[in-house]
C-alpha positions as CSV (number, residue, x, y, z in Angstrom):
1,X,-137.5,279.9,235.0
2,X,-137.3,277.9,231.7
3,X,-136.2,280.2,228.5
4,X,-136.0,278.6,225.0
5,X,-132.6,278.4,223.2
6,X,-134.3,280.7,220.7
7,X,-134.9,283.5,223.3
8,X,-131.1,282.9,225.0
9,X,-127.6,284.5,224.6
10,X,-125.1,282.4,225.8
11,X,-120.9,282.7,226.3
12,X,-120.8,286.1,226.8
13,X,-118.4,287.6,229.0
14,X,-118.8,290.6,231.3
15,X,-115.8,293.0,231.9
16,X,-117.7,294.8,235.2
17,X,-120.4,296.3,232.9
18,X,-122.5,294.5,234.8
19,X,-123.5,294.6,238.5
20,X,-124.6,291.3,240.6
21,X,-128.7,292.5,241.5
22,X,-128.7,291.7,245.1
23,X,-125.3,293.3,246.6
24,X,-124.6,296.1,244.0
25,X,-121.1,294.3,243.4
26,X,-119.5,295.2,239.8
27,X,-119.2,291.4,237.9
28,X,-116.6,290.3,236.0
29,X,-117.1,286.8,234.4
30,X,-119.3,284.7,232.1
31,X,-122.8,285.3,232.0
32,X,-125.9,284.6,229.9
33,X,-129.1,287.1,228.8
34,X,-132.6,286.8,227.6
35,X,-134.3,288.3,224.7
36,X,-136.2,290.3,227.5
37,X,-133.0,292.0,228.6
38,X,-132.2,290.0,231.8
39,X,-128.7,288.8,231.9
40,X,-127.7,285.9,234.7
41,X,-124.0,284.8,236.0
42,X,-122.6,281.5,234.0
43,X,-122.5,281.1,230.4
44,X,-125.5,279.2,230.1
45,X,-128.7,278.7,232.4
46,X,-127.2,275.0,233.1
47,X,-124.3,277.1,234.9
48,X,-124.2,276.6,238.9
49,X,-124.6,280.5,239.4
50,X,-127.3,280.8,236.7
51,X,-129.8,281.5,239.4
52,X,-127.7,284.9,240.1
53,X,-129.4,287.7,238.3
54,X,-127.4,290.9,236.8
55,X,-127.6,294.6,235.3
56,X,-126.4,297.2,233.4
57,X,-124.2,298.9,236.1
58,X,-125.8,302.1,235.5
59,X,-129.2,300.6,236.9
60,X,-128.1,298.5,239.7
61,X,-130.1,298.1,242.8
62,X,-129.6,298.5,246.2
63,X,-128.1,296.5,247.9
64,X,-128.7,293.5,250.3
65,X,-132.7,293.4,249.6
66,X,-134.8,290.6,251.1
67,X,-135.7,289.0,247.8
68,X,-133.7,286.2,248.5
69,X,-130.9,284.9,251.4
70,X,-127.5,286.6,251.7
71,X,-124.3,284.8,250.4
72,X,-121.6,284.5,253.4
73,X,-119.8,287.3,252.1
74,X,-122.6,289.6,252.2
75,X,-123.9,288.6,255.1
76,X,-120.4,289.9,257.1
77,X,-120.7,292.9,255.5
78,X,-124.5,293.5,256.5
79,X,-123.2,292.4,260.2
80,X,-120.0,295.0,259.9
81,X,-122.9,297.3,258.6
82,X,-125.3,296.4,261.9
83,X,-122.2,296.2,264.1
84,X,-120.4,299.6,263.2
85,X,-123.8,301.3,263.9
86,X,-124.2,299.9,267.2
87,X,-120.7,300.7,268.7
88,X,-121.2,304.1,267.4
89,X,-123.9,304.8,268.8
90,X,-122.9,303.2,272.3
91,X,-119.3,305.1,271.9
92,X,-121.0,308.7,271.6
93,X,-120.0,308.3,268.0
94,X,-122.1,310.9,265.6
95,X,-123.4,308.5,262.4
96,X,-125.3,311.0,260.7
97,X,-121.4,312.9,259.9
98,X,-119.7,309.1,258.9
99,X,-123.2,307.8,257.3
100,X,-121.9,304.7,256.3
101,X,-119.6,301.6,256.5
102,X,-116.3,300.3,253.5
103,X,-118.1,298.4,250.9
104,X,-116.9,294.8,250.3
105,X,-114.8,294.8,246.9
106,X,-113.1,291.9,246.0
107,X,-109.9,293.2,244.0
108,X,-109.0,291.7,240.7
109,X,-105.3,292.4,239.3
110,X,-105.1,293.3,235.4
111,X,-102.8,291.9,232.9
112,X,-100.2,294.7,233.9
113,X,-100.5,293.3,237.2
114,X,-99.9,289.3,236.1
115,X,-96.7,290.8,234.1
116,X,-95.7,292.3,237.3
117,X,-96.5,288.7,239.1
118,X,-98.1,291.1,242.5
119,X,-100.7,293.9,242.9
120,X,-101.8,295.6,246.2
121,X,-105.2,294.4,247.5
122,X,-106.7,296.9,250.4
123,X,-108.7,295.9,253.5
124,X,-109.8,297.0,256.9
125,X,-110.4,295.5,259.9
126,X,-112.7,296.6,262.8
127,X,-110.9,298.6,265.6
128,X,-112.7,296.3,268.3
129,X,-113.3,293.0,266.5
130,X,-111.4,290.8,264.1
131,X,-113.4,291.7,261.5
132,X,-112.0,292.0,257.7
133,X,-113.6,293.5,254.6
134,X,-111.5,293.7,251.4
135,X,-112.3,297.2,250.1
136,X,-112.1,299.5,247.0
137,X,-108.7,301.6,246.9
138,X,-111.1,304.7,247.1
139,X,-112.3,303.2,249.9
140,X,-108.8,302.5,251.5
141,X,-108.3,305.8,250.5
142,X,-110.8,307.6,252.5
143,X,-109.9,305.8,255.6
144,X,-106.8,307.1,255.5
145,X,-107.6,310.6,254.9
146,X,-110.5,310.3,257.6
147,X,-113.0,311.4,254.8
148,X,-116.2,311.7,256.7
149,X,-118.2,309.9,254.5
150,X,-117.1,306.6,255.9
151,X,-117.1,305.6,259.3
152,X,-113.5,305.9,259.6
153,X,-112.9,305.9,263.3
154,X,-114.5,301.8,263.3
155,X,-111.9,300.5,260.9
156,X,-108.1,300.1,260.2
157,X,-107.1,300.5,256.9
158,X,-104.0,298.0,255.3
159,X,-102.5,296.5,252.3
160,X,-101.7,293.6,251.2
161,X,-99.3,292.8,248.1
162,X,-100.0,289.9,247.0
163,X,-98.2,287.4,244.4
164,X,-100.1,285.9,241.7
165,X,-97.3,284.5,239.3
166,X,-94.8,282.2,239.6
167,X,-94.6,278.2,240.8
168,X,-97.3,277.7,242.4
169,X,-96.0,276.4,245.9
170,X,-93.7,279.7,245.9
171,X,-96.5,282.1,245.6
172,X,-98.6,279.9,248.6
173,X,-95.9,280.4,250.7
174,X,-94.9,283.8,249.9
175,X,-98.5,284.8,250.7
176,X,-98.9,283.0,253.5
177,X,-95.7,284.7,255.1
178,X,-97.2,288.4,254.3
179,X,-100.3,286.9,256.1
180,X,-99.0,285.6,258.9
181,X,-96.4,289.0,259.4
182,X,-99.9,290.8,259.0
183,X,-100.9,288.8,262.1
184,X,-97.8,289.0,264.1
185,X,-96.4,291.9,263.7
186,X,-99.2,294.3,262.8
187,X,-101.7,292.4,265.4
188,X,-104.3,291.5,262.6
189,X,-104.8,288.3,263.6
190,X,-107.7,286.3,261.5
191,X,-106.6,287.7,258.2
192,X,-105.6,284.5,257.3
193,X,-109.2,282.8,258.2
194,X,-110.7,285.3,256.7
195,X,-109.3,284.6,253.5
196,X,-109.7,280.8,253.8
197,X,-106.0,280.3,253.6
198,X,-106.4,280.9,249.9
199,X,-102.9,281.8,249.3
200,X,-103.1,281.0,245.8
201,X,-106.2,283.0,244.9
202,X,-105.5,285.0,241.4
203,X,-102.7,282.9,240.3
204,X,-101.7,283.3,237.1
């Protein structure tokens, strides 16, 4: 949809005020708005994620509506969402006490964490799949307490500290060795794939 410069806000930056429409995500990054209120990711509508639409955290939607097709990401959670359901049911499992599955939250580290040059990132990973979501702490937290609110019996909760400052091909490798003793020695194999190898993701 075409919006004259007149009726555009442009260069504005978002500090997880704002929530991507389609997967109730929190956003952090640049983004654009409209004189009628609507606010879009990029920081202008020229921007390659323009077509992404936010809002105001406080009235985001639910999420994973058919509007419009999944991104990858959100399409292995809605699978881990299908998935978990299904080996519940066929495992005896009650879902109405564990009504739901760990969210998908990507973690970002703060300026603390960039001084620090490492901050912990959480996950889980499917008890009878190599299957990996990175999670909320809360969320990390409630798996390991067993809070029924999750399905906590489906998933294996872990961390991962991961280095963000430093030389560059120092923090690859450093990151790949945590990866790969995550997949050796704790048996979560496909960690690794399922964060594209990107050993240097959040580097300083």
């Amino acid at each position: 949809m075409y919006y004259p410069k007149s009726q555009i806000q442009t260069n504005l930056y978002s500090n997880a005020e704002l929530t991507v429409l389609n997967t109730g995500q929190s956003y952090t990054g640049d983004y654009w708005s409209t004189s009628n209120g609507k606010f879009f990711a990029g920081k202008t509508p020229d921007s390659p994620r323009s077509n992404i639409e936010l809002v105001k955290t406080s009235n985001k939607a639910v999420p994973f509506p058919q509007a419009e097709p999944p991104t990858e990401v959100e399409t292995s959670y809605i699978d881990a969402n299908v998935n978990s359901l299904q080996y519940a049911r066929l495992n005896n499992i009650d879902v109405s006490k564990y009504p739901s599955v760990p969210k998908f939250i990507l973690g970002h580290p703060t300026k603390n964490d960039y001084k620090s040059g490492e901050f912990t990132r959480f996950f889980c990973k499917k008890i009878n799949e190599s299957l990996f979501i990175e999670i909320s702490q809360n969320d990390f937290i409630k798996l390991k307490d067993k809070d029924k609110s999750l399905l906590y019996k489906l998933y294996t909760p872990f961390t991962l500290n991961w280095v963000i400052s430093g030389v560059p091909e120092e923090i690859a490798r450093e990151n790949k060795n945590t990866v790969e003793y995550k997949e050796n020695i704790e048996n979560l194999y496909g960690l690794g794939a399922y964060l594209k190898h990107n050993y240097t993701q959040f580097m300083n």
